[in-house]
PDB file of N, CA, C and O in Angstrom:
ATOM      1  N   UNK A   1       0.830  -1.174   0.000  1.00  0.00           N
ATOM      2  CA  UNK A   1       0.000   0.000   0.000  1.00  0.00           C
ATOM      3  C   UNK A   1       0.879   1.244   0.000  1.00  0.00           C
ATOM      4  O   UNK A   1       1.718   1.497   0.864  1.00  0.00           O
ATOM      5  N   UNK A   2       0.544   2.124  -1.252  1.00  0.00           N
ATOM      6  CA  UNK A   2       1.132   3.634  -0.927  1.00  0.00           C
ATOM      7  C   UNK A   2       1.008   4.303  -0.075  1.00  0.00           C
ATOM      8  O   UNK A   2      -0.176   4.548   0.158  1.00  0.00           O
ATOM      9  N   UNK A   3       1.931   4.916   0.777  1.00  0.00           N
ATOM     10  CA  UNK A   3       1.444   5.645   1.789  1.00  0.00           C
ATOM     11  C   UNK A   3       1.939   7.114   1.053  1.00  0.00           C
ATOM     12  O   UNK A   3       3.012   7.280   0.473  1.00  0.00           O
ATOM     13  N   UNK A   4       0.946   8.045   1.223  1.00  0.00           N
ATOM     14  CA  UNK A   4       0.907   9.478   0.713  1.00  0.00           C
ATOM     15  C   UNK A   4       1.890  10.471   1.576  1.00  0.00           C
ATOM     16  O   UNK A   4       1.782  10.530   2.801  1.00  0.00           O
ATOM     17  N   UNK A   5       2.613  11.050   1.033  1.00  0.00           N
ATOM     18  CA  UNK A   5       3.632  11.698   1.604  1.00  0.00           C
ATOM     19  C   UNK A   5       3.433  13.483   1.085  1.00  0.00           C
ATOM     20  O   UNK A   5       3.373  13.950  -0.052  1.00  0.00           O
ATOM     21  N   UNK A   6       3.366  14.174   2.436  1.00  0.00           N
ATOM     22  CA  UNK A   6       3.626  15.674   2.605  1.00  0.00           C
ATOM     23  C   UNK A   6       4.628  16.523   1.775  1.00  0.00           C
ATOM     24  O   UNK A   6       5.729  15.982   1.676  1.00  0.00           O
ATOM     25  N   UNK A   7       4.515  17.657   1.189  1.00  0.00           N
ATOM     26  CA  UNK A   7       5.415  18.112   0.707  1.00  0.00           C
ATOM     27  C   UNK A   7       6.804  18.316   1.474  1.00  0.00           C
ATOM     28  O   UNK A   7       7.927  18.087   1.024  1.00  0.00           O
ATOM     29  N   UNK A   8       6.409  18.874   2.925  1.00  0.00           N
ATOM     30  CA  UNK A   8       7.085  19.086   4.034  1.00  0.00           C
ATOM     31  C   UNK A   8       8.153  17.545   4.368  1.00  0.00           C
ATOM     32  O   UNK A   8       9.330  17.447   4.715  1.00  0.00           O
ATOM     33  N   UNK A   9       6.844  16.268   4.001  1.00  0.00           N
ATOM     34  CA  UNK A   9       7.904  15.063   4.392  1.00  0.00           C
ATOM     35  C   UNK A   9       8.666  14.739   3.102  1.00  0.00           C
ATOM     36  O   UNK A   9       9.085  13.632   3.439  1.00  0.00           O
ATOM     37  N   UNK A  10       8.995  14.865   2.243  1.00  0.00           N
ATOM     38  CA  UNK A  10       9.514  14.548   1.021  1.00  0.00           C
ATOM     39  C   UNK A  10      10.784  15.147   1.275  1.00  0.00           C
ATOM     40  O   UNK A  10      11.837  14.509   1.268  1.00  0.00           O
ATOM     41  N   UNK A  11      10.635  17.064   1.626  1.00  0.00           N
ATOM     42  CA  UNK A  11      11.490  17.696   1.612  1.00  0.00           C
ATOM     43  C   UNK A  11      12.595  17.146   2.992  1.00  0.00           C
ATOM     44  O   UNK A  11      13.823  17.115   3.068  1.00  0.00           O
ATOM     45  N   UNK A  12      11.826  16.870   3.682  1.00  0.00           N
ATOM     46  CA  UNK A  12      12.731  16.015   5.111  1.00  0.00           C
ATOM     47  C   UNK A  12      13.493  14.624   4.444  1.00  0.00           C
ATOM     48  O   UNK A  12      14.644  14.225   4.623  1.00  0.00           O
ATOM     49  N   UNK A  13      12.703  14.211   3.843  1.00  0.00           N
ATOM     50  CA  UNK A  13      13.256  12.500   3.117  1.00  0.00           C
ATOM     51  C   UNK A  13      14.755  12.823   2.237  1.00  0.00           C
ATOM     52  O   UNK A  13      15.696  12.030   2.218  1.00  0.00           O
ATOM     53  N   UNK A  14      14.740  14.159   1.527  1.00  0.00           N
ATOM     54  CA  UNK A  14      15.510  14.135   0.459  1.00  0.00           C
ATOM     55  C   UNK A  14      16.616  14.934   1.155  1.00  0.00           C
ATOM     56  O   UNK A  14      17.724  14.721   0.664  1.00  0.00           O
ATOM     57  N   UNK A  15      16.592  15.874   2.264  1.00  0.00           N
ATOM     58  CA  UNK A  15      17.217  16.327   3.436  1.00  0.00           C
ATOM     59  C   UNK A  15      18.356  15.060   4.350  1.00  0.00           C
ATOM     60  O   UNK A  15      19.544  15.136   4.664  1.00  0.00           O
ATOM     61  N   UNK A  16      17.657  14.323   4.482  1.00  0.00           N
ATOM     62  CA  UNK A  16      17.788  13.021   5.244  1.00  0.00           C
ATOM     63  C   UNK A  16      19.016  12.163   3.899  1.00  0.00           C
ATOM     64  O   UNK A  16      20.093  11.568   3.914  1.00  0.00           O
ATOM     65  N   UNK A  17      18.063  12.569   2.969  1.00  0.00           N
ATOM     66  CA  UNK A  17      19.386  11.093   1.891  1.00  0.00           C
ATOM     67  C   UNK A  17      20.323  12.241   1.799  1.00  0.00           C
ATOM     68  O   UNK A  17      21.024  12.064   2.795  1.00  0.00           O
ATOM     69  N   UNK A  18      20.673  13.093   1.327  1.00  0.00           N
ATOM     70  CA  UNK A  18      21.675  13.800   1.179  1.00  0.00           C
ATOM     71  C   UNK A  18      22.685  13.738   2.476  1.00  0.00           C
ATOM     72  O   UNK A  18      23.770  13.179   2.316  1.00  0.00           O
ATOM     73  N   UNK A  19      22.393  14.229   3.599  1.00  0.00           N
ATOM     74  CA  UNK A  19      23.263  13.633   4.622  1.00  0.00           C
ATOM     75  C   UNK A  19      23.499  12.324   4.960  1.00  0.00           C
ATOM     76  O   UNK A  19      24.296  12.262   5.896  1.00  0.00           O
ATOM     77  N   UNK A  20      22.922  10.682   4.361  1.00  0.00           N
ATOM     78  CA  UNK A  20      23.719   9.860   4.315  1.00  0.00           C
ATOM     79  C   UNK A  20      23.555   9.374   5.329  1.00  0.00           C
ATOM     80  O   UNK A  20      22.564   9.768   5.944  1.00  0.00           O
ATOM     81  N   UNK A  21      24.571   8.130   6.091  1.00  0.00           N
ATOM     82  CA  UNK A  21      24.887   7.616   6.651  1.00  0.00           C
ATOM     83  C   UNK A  21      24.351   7.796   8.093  1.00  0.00           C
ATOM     84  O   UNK A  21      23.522   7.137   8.720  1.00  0.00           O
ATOM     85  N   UNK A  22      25.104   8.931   8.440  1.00  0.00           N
ATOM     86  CA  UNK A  22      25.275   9.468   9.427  1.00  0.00           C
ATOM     87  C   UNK A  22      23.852  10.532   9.811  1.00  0.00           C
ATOM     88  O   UNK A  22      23.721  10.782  11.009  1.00  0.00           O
ATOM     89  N   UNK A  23      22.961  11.058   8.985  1.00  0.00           N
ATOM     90  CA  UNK A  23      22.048  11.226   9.149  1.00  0.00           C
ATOM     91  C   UNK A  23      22.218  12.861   9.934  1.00  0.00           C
ATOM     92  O   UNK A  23      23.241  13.544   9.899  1.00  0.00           O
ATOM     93  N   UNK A  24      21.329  13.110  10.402  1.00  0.00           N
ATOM     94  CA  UNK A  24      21.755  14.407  10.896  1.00  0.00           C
ATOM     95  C   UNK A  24      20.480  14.958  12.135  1.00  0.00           C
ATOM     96  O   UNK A  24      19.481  14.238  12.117  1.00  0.00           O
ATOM     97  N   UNK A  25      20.444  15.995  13.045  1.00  0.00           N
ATOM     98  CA  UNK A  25      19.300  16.537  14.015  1.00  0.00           C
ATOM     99  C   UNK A  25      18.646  17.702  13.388  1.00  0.00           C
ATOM    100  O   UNK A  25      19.269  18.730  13.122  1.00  0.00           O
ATOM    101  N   UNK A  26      17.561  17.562  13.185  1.00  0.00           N
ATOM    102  CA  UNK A  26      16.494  18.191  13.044  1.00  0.00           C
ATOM    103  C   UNK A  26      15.992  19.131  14.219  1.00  0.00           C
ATOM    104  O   UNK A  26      15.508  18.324  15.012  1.00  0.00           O
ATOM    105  N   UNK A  27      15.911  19.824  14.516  1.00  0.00           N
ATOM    106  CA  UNK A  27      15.785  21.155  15.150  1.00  0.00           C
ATOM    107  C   UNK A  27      14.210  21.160  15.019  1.00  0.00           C
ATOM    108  O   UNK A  27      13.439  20.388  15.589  1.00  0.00           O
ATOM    109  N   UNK A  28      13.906  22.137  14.192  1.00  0.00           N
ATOM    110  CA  UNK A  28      12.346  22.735  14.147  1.00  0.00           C
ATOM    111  C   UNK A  28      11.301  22.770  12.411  1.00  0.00           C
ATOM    112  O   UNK A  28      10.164  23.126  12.103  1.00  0.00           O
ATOM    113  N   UNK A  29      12.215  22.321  11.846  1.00  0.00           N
ATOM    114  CA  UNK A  29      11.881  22.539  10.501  1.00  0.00           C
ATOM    115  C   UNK A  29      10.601  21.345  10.311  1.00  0.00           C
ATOM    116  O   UNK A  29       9.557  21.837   9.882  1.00  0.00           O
ATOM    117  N   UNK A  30      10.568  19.992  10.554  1.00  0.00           N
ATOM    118  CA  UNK A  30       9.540  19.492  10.783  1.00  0.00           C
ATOM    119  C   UNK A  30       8.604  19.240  11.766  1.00  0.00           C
ATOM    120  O   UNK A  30       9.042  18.722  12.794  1.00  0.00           O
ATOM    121  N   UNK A  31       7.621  19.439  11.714  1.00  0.00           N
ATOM    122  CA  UNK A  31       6.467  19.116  12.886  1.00  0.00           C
ATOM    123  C   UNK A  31       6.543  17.436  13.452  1.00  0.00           C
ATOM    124  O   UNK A  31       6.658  16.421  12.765  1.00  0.00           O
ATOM    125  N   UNK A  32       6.433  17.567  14.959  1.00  0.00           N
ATOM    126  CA  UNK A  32       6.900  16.220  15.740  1.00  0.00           C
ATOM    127  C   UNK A  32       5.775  15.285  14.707  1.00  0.00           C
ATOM    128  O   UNK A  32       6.132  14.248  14.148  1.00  0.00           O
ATOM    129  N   UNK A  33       4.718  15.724  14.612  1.00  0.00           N
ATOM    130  CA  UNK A  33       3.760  14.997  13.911  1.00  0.00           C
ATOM    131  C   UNK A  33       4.007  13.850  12.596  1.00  0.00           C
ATOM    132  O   UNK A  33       3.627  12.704  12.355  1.00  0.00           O
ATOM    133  N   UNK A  34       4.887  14.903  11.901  1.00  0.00           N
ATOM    134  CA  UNK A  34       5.224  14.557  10.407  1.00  0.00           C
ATOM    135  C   UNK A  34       6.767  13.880  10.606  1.00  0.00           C
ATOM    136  O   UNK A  34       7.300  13.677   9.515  1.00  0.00           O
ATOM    137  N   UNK A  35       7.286  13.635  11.338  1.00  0.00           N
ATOM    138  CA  UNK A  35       8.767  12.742  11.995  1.00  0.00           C
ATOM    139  C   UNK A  35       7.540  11.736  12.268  1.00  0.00           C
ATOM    140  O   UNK A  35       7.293  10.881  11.417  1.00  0.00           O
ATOM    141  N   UNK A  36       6.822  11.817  13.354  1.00  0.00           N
ATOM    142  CA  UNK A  36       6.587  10.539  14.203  1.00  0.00           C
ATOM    143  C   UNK A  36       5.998   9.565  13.073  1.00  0.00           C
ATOM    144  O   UNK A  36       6.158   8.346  13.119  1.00  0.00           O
ATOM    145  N   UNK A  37       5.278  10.248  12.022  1.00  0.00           N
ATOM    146  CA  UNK A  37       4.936   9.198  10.963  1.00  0.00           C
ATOM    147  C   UNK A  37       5.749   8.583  10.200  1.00  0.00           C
ATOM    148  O   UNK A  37       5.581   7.404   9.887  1.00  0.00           O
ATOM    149  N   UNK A  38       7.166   9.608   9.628  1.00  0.00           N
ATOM    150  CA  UNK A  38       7.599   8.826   9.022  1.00  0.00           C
ATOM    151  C   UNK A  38       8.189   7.635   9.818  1.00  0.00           C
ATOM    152  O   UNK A  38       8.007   6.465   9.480  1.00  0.00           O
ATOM    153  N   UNK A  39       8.994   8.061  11.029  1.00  0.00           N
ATOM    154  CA  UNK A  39       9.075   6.653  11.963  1.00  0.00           C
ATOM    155  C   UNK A  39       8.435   5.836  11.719  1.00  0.00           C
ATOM    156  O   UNK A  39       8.937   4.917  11.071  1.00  0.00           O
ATOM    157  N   UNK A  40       6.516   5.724  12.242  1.00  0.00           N
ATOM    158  CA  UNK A  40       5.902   4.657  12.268  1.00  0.00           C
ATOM    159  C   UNK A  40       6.004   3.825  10.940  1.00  0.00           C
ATOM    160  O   UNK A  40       5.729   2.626  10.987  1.00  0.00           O
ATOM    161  N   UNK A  41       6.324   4.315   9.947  1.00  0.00           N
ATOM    162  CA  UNK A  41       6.324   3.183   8.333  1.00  0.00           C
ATOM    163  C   UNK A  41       7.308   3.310   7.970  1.00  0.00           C
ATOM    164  O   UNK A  41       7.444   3.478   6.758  1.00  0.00           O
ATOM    165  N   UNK A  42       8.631   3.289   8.948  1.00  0.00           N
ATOM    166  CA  UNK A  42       9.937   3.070   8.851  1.00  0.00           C
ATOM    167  C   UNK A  42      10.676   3.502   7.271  1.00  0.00           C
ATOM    168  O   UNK A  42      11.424   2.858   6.536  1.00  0.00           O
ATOM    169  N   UNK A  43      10.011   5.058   7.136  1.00  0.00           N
ATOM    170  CA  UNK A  43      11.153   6.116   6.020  1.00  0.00           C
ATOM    171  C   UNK A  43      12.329   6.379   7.022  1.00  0.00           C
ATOM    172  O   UNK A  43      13.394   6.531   6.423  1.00  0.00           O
ATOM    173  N   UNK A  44      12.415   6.464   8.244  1.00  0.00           N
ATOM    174  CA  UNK A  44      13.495   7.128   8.866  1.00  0.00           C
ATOM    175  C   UNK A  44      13.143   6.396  10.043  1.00  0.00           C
ATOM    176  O   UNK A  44      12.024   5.960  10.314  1.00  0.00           O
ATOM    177  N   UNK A  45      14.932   6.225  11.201  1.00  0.00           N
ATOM    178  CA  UNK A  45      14.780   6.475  12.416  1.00  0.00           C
ATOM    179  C   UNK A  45      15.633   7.137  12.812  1.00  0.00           C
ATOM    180  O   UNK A  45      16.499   7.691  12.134  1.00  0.00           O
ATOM    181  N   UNK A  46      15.469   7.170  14.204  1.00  0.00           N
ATOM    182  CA  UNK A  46      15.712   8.190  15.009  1.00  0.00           C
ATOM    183  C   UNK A  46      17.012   7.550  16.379  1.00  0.00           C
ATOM    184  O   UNK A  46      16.938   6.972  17.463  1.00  0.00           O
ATOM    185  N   UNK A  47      17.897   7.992  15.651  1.00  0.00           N
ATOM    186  CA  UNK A  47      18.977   7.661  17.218  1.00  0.00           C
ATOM    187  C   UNK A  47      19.229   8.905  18.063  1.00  0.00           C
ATOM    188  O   UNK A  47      19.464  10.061  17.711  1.00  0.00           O
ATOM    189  N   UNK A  48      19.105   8.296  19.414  1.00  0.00           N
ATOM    190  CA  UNK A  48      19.508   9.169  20.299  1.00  0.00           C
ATOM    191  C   UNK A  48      21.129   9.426  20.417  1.00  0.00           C
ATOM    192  O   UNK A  48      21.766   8.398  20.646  1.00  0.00           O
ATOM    193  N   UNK A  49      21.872  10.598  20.300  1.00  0.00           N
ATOM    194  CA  UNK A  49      23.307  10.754  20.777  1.00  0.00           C
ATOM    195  C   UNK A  49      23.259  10.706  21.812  1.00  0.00           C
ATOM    196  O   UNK A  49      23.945   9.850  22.370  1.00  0.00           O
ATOM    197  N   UNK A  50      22.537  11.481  22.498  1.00  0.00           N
ATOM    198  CA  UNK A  50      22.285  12.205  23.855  1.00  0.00           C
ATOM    199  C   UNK A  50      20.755  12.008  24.553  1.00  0.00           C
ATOM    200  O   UNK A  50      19.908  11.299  24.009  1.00  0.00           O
ATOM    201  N   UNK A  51      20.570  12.539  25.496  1.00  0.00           N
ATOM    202  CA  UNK A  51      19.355  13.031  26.191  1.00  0.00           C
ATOM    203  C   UNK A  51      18.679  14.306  25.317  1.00  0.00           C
ATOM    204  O   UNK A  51      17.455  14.397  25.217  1.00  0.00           O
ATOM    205  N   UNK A  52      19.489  15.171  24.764  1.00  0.00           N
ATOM    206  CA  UNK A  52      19.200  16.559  24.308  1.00  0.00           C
ATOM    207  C   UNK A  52      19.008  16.387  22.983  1.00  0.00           C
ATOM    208  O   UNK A  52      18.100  16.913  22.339  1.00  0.00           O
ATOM    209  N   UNK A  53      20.321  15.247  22.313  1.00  0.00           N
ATOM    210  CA  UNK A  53      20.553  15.239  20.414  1.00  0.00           C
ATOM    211  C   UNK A  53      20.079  14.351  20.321  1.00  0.00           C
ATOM    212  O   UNK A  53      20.280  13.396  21.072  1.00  0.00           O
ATOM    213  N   UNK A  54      18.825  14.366  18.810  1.00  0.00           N
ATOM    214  CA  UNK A  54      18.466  12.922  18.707  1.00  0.00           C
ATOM    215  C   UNK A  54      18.930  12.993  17.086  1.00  0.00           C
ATOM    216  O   UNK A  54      19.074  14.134  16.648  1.00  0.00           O
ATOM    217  N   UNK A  55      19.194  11.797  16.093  1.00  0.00           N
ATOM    218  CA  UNK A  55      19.547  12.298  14.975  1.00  0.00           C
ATOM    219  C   UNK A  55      18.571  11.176  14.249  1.00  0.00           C
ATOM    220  O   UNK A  55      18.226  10.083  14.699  1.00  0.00           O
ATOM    221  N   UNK A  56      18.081  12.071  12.403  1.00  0.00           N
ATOM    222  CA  UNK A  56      17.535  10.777  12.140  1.00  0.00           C
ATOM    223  C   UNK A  56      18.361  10.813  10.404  1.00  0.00           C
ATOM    224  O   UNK A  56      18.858  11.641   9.642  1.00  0.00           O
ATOM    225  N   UNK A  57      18.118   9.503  10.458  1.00  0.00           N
ATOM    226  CA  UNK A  57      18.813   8.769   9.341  1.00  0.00           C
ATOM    227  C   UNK A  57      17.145   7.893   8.391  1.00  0.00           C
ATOM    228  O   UNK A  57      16.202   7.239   8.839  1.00  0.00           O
ATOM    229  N   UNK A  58      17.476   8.299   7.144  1.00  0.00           N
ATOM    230  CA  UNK A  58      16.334   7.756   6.082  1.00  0.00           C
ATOM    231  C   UNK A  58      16.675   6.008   5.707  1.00  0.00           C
ATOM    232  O   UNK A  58      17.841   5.688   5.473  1.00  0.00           O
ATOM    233  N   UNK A  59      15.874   5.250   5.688  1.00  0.00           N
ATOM    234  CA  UNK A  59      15.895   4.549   5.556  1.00  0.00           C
ATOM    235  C   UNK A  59      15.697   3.943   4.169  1.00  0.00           C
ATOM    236  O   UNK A  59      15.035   4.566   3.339  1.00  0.00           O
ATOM    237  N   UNK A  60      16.418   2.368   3.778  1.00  0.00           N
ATOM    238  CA  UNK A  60      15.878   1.654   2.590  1.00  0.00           C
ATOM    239  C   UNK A  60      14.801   2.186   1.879  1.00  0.00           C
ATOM    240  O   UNK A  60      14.750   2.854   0.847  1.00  0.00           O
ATOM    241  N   UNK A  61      14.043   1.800   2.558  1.00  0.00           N
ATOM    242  CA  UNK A  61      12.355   1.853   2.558  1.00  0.00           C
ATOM    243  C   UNK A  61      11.765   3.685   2.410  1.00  0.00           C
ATOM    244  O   UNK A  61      10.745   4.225   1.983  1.00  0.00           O
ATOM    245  N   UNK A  62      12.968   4.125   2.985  1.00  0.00           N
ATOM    246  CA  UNK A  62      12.349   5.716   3.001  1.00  0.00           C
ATOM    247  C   UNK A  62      13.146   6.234   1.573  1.00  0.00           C
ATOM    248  O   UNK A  62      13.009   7.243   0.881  1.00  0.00           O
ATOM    249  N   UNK A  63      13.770   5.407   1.508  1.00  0.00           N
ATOM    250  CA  UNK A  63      14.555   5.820  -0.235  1.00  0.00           C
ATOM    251  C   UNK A  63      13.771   4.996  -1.307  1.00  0.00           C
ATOM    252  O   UNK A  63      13.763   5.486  -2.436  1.00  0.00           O
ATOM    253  N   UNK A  64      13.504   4.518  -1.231  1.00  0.00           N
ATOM    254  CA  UNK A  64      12.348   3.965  -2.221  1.00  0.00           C
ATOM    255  C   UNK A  64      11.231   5.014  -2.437  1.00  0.00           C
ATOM    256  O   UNK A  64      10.971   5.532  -3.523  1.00  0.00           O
ATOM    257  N   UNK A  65      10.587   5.268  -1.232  1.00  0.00           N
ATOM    258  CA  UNK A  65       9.479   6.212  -1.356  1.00  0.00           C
ATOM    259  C   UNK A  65       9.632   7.490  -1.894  1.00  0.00           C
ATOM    260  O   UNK A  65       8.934   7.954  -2.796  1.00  0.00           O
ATOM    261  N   UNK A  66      10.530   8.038  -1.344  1.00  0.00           N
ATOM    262  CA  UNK A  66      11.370   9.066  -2.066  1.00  0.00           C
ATOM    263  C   UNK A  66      11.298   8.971  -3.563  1.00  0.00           C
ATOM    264  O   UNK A  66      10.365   9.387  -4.250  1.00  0.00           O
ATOM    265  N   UNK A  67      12.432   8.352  -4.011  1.00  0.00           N
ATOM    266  CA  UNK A  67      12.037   7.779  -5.728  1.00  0.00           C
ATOM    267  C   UNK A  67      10.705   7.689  -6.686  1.00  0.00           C
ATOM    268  O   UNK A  67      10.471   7.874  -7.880  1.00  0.00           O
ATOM    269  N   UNK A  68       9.813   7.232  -5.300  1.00  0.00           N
ATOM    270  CA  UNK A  68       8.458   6.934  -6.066  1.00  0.00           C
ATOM    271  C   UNK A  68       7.867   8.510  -5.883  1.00  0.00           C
ATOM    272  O   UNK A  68       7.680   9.148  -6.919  1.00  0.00           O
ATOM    273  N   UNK A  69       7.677   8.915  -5.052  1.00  0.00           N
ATOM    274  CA  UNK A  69       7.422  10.249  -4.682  1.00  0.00           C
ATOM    275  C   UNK A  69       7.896  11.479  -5.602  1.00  0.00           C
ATOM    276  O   UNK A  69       7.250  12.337  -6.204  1.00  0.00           O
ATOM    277  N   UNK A  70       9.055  11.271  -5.498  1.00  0.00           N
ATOM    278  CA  UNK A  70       9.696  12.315  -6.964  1.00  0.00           C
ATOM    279  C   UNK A  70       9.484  12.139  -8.293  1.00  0.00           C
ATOM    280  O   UNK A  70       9.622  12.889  -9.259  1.00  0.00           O
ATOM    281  N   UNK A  71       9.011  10.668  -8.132  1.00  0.00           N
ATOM    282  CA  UNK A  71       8.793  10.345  -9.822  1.00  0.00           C
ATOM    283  C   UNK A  71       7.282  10.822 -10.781  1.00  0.00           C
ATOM    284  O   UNK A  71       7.110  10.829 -12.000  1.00  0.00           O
ATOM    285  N   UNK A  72       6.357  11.186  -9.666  1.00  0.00           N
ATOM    286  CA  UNK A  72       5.144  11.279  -9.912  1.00  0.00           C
ATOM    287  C   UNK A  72       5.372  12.522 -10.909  1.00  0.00           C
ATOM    288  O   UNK A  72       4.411  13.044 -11.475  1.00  0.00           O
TER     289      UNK A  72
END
């Protein structure tokens, strides 16, 4: 099943592949809302560095969608 993706989450997805590996912290630019989803259908997770830094990294699955998403 397609899951429909935000302009806002696309722009986070393609944010996310460009930094790679290592992934990077998100500050304020996305709404906790629009993270916590992509979490739940595993486009991205989320490691904690710290108590304070959390960082997220795009996933397989969130690079696929991406692809399909841009391709429309």
């Amino acid at each position: 099943m397609a899951i429909r993706l935000t302009r806002n989450q696309i722009q986070l997805l393609k944010e996310l592949a460009v930094a790679g590996e290592h992934g990077r912290t998100i500050i304020a630019p996305a709404s906790s809302a629009e993270l916590a989803h992509l979490i739940s259908v595993q486009y991205i997770m989320r490691r904690a560095l710290n108590l304070d830094i959390k960082q997220y990294v795009i996933t397989q699955l969130g690079r696929r969608a991406l692809a399909e998403a841009t391709a429309e």
